[in-house]
C-alpha positions as CSV (number, residue, x, y, z in Angstrom):
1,X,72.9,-51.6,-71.6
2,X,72.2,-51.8,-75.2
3,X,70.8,-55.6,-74.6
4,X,68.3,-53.5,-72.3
5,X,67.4,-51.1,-74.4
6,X,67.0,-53.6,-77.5
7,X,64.7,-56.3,-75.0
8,X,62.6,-52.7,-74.4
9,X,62.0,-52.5,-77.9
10,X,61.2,-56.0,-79.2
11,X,58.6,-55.7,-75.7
12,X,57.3,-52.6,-76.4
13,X,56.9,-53.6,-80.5
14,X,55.5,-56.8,-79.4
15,X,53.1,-55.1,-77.3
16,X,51.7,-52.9,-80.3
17,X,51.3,-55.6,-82.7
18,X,47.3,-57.0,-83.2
19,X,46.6,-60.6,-82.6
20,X,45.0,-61.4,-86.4
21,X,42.8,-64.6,-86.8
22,X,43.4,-66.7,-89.3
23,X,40.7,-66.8,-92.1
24,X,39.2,-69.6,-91.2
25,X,38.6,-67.9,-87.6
26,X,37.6,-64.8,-88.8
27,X,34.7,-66.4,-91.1
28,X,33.8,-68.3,-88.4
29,X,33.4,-64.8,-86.4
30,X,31.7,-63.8,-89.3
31,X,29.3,-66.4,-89.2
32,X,28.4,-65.9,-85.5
33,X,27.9,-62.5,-85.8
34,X,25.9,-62.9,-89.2
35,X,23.7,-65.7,-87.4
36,X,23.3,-63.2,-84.6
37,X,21.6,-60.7,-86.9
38,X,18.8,-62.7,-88.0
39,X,17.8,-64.2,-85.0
40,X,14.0,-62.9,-85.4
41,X,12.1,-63.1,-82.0
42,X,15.4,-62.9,-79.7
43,X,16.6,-60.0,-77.9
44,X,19.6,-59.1,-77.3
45,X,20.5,-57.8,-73.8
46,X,23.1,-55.4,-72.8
47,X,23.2,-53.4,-69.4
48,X,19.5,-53.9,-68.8
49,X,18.4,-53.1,-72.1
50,X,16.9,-55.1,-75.0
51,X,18.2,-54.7,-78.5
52,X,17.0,-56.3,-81.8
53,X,19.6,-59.1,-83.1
54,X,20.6,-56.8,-85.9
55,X,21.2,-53.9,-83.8
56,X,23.6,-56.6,-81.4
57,X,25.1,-57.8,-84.0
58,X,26.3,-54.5,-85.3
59,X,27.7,-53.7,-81.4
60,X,29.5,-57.2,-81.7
61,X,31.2,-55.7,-84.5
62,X,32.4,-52.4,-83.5
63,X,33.2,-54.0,-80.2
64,X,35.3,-56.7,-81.8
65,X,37.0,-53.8,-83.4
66,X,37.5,-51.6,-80.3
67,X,38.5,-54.3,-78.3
68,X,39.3,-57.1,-80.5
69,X,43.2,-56.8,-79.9
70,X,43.8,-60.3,-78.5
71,X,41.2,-62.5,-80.1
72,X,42.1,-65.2,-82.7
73,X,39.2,-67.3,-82.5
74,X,36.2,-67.6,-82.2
75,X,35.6,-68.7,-78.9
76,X,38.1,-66.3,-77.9
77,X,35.4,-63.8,-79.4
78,X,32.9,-65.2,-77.3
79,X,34.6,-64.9,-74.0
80,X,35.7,-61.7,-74.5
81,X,33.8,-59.5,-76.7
82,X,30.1,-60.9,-76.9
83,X,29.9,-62.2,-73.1
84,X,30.4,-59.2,-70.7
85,X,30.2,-56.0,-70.9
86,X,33.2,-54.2,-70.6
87,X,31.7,-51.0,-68.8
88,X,29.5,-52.5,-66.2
89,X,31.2,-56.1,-66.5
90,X,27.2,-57.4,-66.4
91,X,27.2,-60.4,-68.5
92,X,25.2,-59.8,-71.5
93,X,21.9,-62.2,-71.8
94,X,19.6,-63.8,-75.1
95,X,15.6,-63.4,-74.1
96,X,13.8,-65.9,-76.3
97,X,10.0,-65.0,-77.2
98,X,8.8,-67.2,-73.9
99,X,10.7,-64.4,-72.2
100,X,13.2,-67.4,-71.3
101,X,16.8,-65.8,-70.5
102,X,20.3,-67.5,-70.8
103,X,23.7,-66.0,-70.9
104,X,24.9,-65.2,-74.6
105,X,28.2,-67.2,-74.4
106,X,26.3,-70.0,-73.2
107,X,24.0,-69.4,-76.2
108,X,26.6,-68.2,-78.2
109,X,28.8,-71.3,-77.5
110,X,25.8,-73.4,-78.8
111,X,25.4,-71.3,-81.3
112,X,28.8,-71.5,-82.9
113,X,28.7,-75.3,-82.5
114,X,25.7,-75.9,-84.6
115,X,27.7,-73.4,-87.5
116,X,30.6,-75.4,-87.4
117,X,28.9,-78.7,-88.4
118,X,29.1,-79.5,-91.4
């Protein structure tokens, strides 16, 4: 019995505990969402609506907060913060200017790439 109760604990501690990225992760999240706020000429959209890249990248943020629990990297950040949206699960999309759309973690994705070279 007390091996139960102490396998309950260590589960229900392990549970609680947030996943951190390492700083090398986290800058690179950084980066992404930085280079998302000054992509002049893109939108942004979420549910149906258009937001301006510093408006999204401010959501990104607060989302990666809210529901950030699990993600240690970037890609990880991708898939499951700045993708879909949680409430309607409706992927979210980038417009360009030609009024072109792609999915953000595709654009995201490329995105992150092109940081990451040196």
């Amino acid at each position: 019995m007390k091996r139960r109760a102490l396998l309950l604990a260590i589960a229900t501690t392990a549970s609680a505990v947030r996943a951190v990225p390492t700083a090398a992760e986290q800058a690179r999240i950084d980066r992404l969402i930085d280079a998302v706020s000054g992509l002049n000429g893109l939108q942004f959209i979420r549910n149906g609506k258009a937001y301006a890249p510093a408006d999204a990248a401010a959501f990104l943020r607060e989302k990666l907060k809210a529901r950030g629990a699990d993600v240690t990297t970037a890609e990880q950040f991708i898939e499951r913060i700045a993708s879909v949206s949680s409430a309607s699960g409706l992927p979210y999309r980038i417009r360009f200017a030609d009024g072109r759309e792609i999915t953000s973690g595709e654009f995201l994705g490329t995105l992150l790439r092109a940081l990451d070279k040196p």
